[in-house]
N, C-alpha and C positions, 0 to 999 in steps of 0.2 A: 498538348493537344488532346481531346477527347479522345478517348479508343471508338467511339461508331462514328470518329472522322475516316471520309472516303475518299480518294479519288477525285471523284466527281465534286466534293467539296470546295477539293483544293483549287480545282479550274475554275470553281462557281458556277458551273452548268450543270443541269437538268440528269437525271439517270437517259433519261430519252434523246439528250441530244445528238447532232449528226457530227461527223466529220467534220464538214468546215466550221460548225458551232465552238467543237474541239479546239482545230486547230487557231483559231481568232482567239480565244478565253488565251491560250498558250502564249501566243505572239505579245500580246499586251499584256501580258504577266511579266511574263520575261524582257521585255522590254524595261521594266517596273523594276527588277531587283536583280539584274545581271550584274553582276561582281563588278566587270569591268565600268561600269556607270554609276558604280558607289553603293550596287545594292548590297540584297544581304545573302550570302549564299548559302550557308543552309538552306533558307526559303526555296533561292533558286532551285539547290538540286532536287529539295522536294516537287517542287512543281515540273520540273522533268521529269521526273521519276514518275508523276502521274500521266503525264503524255507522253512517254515511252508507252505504258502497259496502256490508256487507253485511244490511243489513233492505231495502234494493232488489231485488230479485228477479232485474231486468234486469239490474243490475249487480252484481250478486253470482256469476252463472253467468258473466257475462264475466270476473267474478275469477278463479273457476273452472278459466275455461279458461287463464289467463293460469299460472295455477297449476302446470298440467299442463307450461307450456314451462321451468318454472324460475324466475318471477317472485317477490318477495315484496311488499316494500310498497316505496313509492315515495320518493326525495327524502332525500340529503345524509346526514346523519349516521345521520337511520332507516331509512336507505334498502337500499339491496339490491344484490347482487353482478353491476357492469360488467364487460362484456366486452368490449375493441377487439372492434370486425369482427363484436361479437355485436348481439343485438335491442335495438331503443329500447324498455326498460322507460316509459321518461318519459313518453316520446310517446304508449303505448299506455294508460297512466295518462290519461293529459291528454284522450284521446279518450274513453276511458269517462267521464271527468268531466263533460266537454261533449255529454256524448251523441249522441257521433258512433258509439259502438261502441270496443269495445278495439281491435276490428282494422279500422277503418274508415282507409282508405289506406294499411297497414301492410306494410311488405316483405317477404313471408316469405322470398323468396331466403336471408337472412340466415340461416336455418335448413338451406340448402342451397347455403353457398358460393357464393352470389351467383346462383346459376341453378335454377330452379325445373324440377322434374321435368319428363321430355321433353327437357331442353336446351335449352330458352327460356332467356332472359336476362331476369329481372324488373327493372324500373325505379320506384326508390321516389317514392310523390308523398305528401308531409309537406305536413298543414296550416298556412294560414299563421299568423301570431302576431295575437292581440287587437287592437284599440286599447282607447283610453279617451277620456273626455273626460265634461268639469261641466256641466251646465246648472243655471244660477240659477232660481230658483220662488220668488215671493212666497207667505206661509204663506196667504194667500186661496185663490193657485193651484192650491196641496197641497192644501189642503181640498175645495175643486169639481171639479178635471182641469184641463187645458191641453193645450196643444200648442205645439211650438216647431220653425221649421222653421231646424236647426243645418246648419252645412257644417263641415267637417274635411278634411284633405289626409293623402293614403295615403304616407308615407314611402319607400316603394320607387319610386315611379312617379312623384310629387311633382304628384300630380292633386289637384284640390277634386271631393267630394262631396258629396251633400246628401243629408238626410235626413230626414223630420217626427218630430219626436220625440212620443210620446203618454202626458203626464206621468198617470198616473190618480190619483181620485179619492181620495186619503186618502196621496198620497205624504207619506213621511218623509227629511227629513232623512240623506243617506246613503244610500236606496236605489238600488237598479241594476234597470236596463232593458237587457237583452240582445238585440241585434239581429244572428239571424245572418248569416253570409256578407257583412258589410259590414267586415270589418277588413280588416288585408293579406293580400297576394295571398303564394298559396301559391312558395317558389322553384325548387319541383321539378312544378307542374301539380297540385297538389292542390286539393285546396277550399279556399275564402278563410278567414280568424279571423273573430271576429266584433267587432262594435262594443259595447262594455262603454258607458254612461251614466248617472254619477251626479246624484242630485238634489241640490241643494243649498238647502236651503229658509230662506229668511230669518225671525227673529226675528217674534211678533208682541208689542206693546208690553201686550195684555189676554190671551193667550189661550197657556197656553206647551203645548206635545205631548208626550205621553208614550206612543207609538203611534201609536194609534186614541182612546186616552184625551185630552181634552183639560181643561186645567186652569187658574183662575183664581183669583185674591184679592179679596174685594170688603170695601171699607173702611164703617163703620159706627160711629154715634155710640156712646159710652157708654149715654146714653137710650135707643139702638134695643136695646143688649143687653141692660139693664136691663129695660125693661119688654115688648119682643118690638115685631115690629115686619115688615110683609109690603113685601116690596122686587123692582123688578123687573128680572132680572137679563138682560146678553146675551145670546147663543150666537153661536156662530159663524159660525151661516147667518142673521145681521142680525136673527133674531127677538128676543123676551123670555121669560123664564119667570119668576112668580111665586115667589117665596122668601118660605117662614112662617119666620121666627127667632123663636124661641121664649124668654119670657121670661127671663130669668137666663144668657143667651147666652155660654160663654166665648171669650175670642180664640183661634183657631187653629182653631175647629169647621167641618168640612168636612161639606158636605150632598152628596147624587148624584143627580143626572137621568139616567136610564138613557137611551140612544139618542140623546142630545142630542152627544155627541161628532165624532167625525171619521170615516168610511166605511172600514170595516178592508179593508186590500187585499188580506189573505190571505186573507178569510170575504164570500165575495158575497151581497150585502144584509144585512150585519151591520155594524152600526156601535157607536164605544164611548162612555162615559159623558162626561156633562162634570159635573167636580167643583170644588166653588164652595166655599174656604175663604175664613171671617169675619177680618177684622183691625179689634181694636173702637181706637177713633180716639181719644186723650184731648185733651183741645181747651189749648191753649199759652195762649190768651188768656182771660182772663174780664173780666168787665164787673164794678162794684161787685155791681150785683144778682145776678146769679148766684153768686159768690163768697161773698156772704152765704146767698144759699138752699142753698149746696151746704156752707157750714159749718153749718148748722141740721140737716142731713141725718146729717152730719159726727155732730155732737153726739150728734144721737138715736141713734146707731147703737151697738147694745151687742154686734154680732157679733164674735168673736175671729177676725181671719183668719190669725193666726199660731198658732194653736194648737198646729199639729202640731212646727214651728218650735220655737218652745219648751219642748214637752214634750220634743225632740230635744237640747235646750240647757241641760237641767236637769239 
């Protein structure tokens, strides 16, 4: 892509356009080339990555003004026209992303041969880089909160820090916890990166996460789906709930408890459902007696349950 590709390109709207102009250009892009519908994803992320920075406000003026020096869009192949000896586009990228500001520690010397009006000599102070690091959570943990107090060693300086990390209440698997100003130290006096913190949430053996959603299987006789049958199911916060199966129950019938789920960490005091799919059990062993009553059954039965089957086969 060309380097004075922008932003505003990517969406196909106007530098002037509004909000909703925004977000429609968006919706029907993404629409267009979302992964899951065969698109292409590179495109995709690039065209998120423009309506990220421009339905922001904050960061859309900061684009803005990034605009005015010559900037386009950020990063490698989609990236935009380097200068030795010219401005860190990256950097100034990287800042807006982090919400430090576009120009938050930014040299402008670099727009004045090294020396900034008046004759001063400007001195550039670049933030320093991220760290990372896992923390393990039992899927109890994710569901309640935690705390965990982790130490980690700064690579430049080859010091142990410590941290309390504050896993909240409905953590998923893969999420990040951003703690600023605790990464590496900046190598020019800048401000520190910050500490990135994944959760890593372990398996539960009844209860699997789909968000906020939580979901389980609960096993059931033939009998109970036969003739219906009120059963009482876990949740996740150790309680019970009540389940009516309702006569003629087929395998695979999922029922929903609204609120019964896992505490959504994007929506405060919203939490999501827990959904309780049937798996009807056919029993491997029988007894004479049974085998006998269940061929009587057998016999009496005139329903066709292949019908469709064989109307198909005819």
């Amino acid at each position: 892509m060309a380097g004075n590709t922008t932003y505003y390109d990517i969406l196909g709207v106007k530098r002037s356009a509004s909000q909703d102009e925004i977000k429609a250009a968006f919706h029907k892009l993404a629409a267009q080339y979302h992964p899951d519908r065969g698109g292409d994803e590179a495109k995709f992320k690039e065209i998120s990555e423009a309506y990220n920075t421009l339905s922001d406000e904050k960061k859309r003026k900061e684009y803005d003004q990034l605009l005015m020096f010559g900037g386009g869009i950020p990063g490698g192949a989609r990236g935009y026209n380097v200068n030795v000896g010219g401005p860190d586009w990256q950097q100034m990228f990287t800042n807006m992303r982090n919400g430090d500001g576009a120009f938050g520690g930014f040299d402008f010397s670099q727009f004045f041969g090294g020396t900034m009006p008046g004759g001063a000599r400007a001195q550039r102070s670049s933030r320093g880089q991220d760290l990372t690091l896992a923390v393990d959570v039992t899927a109890e943990e994710a569901f309640t909160g935690a705390t965990r107090k982790v130490s980690y060693r700064v690579p430049s300086t080859g010091e142990e820090q410590t941290i309390t990390v504050k896993i909240p209440a409905g953590a998923v698997d893969g999420g990040k916890l951003r703690y600023k100003g605790r990464g590496e130290y900046s190598p020019s006096g800048g401000a520190r990166g910050d500490l990135v913190v994944t959760t890593r949430v372990a398996e539960d053996p009844i209860f699997k996460r789909d968000g906020a959603d939580v979901r389980m299987e609960l096993p059931i006789s033939v009998y109970e789906a036969a003739l219906g049958a009120q059963i009482d199911v876990p949740t996740p916060e150790h309680k019970t709930v009540r389940l009516k199966v309702p006569a003629g129950t087929q395998d695979g019938k999922t029922f929903r408890f609204k609120d019964l789920g896992a505490p959504n960490v994007k929506r405060k005091d919203a939490r999501g459902a827990l959904y309780v799919t049937v798996r009807v059990k056919v029993p491997t062993r029988l007894s004479a007696k049974e085998r006998d009553a269940l061929q009587a059954l057998a016999d009496a039965d005139k329903r066709d349950y292949r019908e469709d089957v064989e109307r198909h086969g005819a």
